[in-house]
MARBA-537679 format. One record per residue (C-alpha): residue in three letters; x, z, y. Coordinates in steps of 0.1 Angstrom, whole numbers, padded with zeros to 4 digits. Each point is the difference from the previous one (the first is absolute). Example, Ala and Ser with C-alpha at 12.3 -4.5 7.8 and 13.67 -1.06 7.14 Angstrom:
% MARBA-537679
 resn     x     z     y
  ALA  0123  0078 -0045
  SER  0014 -0007  0034
% end
This chain:
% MARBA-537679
 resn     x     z     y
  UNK  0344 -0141 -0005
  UNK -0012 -0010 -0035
  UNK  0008  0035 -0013
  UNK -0014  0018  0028
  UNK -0037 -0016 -0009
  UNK  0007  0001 -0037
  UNK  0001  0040  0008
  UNK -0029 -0001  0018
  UNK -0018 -0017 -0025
  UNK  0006  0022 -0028
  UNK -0006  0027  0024
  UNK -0032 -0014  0006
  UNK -0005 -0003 -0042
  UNK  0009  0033 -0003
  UNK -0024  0019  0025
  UNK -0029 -0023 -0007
  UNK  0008  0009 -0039
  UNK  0001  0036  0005
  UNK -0032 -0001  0020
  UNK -0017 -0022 -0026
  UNK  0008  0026 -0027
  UNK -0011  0033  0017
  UNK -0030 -0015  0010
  UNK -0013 -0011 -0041
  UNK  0018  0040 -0007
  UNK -0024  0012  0027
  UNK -0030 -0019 -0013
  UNK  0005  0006 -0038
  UNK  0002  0037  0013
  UNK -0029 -0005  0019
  UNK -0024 -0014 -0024
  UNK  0006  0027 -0027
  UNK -0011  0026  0026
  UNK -0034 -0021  0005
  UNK  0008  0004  0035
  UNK -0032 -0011  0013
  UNK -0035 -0015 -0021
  UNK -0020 -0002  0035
  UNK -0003 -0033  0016
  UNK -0003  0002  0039
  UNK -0008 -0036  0004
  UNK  0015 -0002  0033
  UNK  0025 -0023  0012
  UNK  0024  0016  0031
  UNK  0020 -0031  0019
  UNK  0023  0006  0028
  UNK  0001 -0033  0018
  UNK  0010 -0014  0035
  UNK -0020 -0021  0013
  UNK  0008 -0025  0027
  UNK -0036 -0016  0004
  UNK -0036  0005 -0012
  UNK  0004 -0030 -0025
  UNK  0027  0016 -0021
  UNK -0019  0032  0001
  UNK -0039 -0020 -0016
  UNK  0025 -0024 -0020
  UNK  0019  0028 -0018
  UNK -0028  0031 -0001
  UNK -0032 -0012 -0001
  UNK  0004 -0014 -0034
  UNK  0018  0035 -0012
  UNK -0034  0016  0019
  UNK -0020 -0025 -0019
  UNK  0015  0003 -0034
  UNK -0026  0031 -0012
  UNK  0027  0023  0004
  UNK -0016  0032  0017
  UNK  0024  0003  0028
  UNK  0028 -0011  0021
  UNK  0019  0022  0020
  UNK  0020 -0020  0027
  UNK  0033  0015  0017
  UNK  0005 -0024  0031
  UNK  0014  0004  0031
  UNK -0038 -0002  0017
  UNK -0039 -0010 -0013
  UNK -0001 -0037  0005
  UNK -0034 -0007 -0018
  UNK -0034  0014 -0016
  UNK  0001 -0005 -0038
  UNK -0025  0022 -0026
  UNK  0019  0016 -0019
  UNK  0037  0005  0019
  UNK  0011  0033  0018
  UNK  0023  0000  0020
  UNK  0026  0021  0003
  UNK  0027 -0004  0031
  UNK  0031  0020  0010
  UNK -0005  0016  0033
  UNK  0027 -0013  0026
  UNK  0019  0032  0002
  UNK  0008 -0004 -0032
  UNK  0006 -0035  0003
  UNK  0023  0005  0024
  UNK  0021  0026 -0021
  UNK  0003 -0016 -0032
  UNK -0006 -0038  0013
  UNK -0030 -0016 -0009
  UNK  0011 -0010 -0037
  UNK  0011  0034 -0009
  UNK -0036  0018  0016
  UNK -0016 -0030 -0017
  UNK  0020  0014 -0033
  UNK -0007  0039  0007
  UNK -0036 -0008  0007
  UNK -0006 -0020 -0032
  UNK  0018  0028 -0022
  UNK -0022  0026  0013
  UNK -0035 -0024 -0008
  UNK  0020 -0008 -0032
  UNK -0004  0044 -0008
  UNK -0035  0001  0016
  UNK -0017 -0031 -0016
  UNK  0021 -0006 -0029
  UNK -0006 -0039 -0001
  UNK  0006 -0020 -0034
  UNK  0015 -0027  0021
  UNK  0028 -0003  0029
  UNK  0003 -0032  0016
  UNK  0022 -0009  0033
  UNK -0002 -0029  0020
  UNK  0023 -0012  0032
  UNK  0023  0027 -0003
% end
C-alpha cells in the first residue's frame, strides 16, 4: 500500500516537473521572439456564479480597478457593471460539451478575439 502511493507520488513529481520545465522553455522562447509589445488591458474571467453577491464581490472590484475591460464567460448575465461584457455559451453547446467545457471553448475563442493580458477563473 505504501509503495503503491510512493509511485504515485513521484509520478506526481515527475509530470508536474516536466510541465514546469516546458513551460520556462516555452517562455524563454517566447520572449526572444517579442511575441507581443501591445497591452490589451483587459481582463477575461470565466466564473460560475451561484448568487449576485459572488458575482459584485468578485468583479466589480476587477471592473473598478482602471482596467479598460472585462470580458465575462458565465453561464448567464446576472448583473449590470460598466465596464464587463459578457460573453455566455449558448445551451446547445452547453449541452454538447457540458457547461465547463463550452465555458472553456467560449473563453479560448474571446482569449483569440480580445487578446486579454489577464485570465482569471473563479468557482470552477
Amino acid at each position: 500500500m505504501k509503495l503503491k502511493y510512493a509511485v504515485m507520488r513521484m509520478t506526481d513529481i515527475v509530470v508536474l516537473s516536466i510541465s514546469y520545465t516546458i513551460t520556462v522553455l516555452l517562455s524563454k522562447i517566447l520572449k526572444r521572439t517579442k511575441m507581443r509589445k501591445r497591452i490589451s488591458n483587459r481582463i477575461l474571467v470565466i466564473a460560475t456564479f451561484h448568487n449576485p453577491n459572488w458575482f459584485y464581490s468578485h468583479i466589480e472590484p476587477l471592473a473598478l480597478s482602471g482596467i479598460r475591460e472585462v470580458v465575462l464567460v458565465c453561464d448567464h448575465p446576472i448583473g449590470r457593471i460598466n465596464g464587463v461584457r459578457y460573453y455566455c455559451p449558448s445551451k446547445l453547446l452547453s449541452a454538447i460539451f457540458s457547461r465547463a467545457g463550452a465555458k472553456f471553448l467560449w473563453a479560448i475563442i474571446c482569449g483569440f478575439k480580445y487578446k486579454p493580458d489577464l485570465y482569471i477563473g473563479y468557482h470552477l
